[in-house]
C-alpha positions as CSV (number, residue, x, y, z in Angstrom):
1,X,50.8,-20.9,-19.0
2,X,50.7,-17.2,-18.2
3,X,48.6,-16.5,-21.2
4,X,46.2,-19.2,-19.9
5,X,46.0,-17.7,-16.4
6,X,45.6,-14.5,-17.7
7,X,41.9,-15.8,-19.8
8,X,41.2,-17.3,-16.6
9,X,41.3,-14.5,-14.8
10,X,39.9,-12.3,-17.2
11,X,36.6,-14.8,-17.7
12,X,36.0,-15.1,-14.2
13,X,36.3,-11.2,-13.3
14,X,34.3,-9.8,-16.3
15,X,32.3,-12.8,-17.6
16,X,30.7,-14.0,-14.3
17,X,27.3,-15.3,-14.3
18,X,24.8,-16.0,-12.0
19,X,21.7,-17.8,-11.9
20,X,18.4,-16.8,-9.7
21,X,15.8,-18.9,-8.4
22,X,12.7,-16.9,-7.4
23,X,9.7,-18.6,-5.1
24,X,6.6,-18.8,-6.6
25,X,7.9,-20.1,-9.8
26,X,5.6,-17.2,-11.5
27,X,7.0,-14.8,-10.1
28,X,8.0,-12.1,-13.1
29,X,11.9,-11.2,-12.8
30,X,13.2,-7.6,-13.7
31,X,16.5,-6.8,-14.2
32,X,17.7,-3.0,-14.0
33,X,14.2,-2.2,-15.2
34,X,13.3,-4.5,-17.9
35,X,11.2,-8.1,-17.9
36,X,13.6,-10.9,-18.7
37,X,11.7,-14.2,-17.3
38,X,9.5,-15.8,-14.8
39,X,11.0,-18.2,-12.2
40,X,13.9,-18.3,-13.0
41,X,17.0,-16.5,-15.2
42,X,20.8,-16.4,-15.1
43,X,22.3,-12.8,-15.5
44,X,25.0,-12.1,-17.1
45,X,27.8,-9.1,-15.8
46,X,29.1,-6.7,-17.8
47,X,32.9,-5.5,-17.7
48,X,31.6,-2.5,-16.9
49,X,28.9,-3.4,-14.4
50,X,29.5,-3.8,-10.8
51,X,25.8,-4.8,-9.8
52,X,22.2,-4.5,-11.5
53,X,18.7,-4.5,-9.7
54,X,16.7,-7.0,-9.8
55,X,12.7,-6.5,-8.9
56,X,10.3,-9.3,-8.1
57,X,6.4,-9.9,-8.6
58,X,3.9,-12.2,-8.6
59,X,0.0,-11.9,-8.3
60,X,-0.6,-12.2,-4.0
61,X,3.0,-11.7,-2.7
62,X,4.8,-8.4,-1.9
63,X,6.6,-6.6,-4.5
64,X,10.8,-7.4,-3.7
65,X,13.7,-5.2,-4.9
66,X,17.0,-6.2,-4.3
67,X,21.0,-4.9,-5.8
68,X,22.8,-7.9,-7.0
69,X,26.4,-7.1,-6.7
70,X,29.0,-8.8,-9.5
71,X,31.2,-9.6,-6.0
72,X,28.8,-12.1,-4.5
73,X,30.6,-15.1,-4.2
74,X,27.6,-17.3,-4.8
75,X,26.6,-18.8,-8.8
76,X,23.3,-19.7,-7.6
77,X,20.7,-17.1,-5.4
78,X,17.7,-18.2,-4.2
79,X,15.2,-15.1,-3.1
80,X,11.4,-16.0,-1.7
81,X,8.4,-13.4,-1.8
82,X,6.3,-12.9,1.0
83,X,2.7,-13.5,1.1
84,X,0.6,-10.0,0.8
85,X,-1.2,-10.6,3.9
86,X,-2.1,-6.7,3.6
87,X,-3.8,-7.5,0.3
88,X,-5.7,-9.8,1.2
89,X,-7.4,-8.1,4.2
90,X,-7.9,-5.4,2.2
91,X,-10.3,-4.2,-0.9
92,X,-9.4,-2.6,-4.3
93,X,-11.4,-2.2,-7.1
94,X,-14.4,0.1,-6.6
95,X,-14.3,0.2,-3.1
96,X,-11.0,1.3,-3.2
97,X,-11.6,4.1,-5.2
98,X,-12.9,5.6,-1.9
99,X,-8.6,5.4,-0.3
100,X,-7.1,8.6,0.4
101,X,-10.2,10.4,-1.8
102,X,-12.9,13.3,-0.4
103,X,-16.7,12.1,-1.0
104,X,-20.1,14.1,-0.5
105,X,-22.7,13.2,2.0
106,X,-25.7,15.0,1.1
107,X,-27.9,15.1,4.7
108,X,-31.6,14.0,3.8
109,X,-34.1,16.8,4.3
110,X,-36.2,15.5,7.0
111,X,-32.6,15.2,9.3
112,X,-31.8,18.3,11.2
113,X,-27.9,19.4,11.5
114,X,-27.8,18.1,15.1
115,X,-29.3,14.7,14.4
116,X,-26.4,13.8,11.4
117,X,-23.7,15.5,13.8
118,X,-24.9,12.7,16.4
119,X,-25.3,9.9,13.5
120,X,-21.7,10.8,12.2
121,X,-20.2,10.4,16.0
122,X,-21.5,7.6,16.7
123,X,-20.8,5.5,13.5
124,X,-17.4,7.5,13.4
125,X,-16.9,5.9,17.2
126,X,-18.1,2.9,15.8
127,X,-15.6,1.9,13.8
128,X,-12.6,4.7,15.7
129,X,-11.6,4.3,18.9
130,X,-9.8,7.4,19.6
131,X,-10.5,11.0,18.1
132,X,-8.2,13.4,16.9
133,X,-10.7,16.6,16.2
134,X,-14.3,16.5,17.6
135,X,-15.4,20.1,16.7
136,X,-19.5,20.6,16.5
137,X,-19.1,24.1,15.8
138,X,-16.9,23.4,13.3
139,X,-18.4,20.8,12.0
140,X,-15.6,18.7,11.9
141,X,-14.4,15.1,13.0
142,X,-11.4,13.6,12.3
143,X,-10.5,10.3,14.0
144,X,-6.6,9.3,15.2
145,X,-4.5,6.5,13.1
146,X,-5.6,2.9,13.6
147,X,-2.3,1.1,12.5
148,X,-2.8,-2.9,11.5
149,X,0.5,-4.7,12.0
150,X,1.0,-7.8,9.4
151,X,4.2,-10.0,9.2
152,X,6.0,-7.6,6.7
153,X,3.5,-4.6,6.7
154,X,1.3,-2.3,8.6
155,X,-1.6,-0.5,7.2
156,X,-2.7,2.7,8.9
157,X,-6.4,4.0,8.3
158,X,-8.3,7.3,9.5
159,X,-11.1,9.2,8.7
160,X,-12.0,12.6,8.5
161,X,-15.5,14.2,8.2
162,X,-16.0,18.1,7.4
163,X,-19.2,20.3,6.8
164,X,-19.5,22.3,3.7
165,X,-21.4,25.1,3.4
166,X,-24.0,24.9,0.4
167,X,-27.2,26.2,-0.6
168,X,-29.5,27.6,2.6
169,X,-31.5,24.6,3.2
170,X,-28.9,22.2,2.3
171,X,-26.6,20.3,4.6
172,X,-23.3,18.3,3.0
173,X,-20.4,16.7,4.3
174,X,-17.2,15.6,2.9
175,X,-15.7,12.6,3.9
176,X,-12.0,10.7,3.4
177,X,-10.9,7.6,5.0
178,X,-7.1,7.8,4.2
179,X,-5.2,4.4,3.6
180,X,-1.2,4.4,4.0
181,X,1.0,1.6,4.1
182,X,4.5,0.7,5.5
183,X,7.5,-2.1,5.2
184,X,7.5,-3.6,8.7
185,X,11.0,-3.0,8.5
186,X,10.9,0.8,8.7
187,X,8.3,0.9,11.5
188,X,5.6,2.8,12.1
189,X,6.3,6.4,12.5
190,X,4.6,8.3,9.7
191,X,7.8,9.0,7.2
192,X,7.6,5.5,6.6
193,X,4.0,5.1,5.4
194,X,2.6,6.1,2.0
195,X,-0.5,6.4,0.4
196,X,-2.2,2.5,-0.1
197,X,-5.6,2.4,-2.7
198,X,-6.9,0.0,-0.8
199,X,-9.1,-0.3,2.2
200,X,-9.2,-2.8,5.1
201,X,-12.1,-5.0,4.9
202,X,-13.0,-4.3,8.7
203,X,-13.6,-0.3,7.0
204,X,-15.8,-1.5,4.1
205,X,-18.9,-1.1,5.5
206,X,-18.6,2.2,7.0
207,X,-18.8,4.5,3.7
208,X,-22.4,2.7,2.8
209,X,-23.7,3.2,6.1
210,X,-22.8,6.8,6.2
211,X,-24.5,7.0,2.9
212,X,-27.7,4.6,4.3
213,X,-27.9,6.0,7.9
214,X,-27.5,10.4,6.9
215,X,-27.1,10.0,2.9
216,X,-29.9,11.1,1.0
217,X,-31.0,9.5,-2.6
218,X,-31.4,12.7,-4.2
């Protein structure tokens, strides 16, 4: 009877399983690292493991990382992803090779330095409430944060515009509208947000009419 009750004992401290359910059903399942299913998968501890960490993702929801610990008392663990509402207010791709980058505006020829200083205001104003740096001697605008608050995100977007000095008759600007993102969770002072390679859709159009309005075709 002892011997029994020591197996017991033994099976269920250092043989434990337990199973987890993941919503969507695609979603891929990760366990300390490595692929192992989709869905669905029941882990099995190690005698010498007192947790492993599992990572979640599907196509549309927000990545999840979680430590499942050998003492949770449950068999069966349900977790649910999040729709990426971020994502989908938000362009990659191409467009988003523009996030967190510096691009050249080359002025047109016929456009004098104080005409595309007032065509960069105003479509900077356009699209930016508030600004950070309005320096015409400088050359330089840069507008404050613009922070988009989603259920389990925010994304913050700004831009920044600064002269740069070329041949005699030339004019050029550089240009970067910086993307970050943050887990709702953490808030929104800045040590919580990170770069994002994606813009918000309501920023798409401002790169092309900078480049239409003061861009030249050279």
């Amino acid at each position: 009877m002892l011997i029994l009750t020591v197996l017991f004992f033994a099976t269920h401290v250092y043989c434990q399983t337990k199973t987890i359910h993941v919503t969507p059903s695609n979603a891929k399942i990760y366990v300390d690292g490595s692929e192992v299913s989709n869905g669905s998968y029941t882990i099995k501890f190690k005698r010498s493991e007192d947790f492993v960490m599992l990572k979640f993702e599907a196509p549309g929801y927000i990545t999840k990382e979680v430590k499942l610990l050998k003492s949770n008392p449950n068999k069966t663990i349900a977790y649910k992803l999040w729709e990426d509402e971020a994502e989908k207010s938000s362009i990659g791709g191409e467009m988003g090779d523009f996030a967190n980058k510096w691009f050249d505006i080359n002025v047109k020829q016929s456009m004098s330095e104080d005409d595309a200083w007032k065509r960069l205001m105003s479509i900077t104003t356009k699209y930016f409430d508030r600004l950070e740096v309005r320096d015409k001697s400088a050359g330089w605008i840069k507008s404050e944060w613009v922070i988009q608050k989603f259920s389990y995100q925010s994304v913050r977007t700004n831009m920044e515009i600064k002269i740069q000095f070329g041949d005699e008759n030339e004019i050029k600007y550089r240009v970067r509208l910086s993307s970050e993102i943050a887990d709702a969770d953490c808030g929104t002072n800045s040590q919580c947000f990170v770069k994002y390679n994606r813009i918000l859709k309501k920023y798409e159009a401002v790169i092309e009419e900078l480049q239409r309005s003061v861009g030249s075709n050279n």
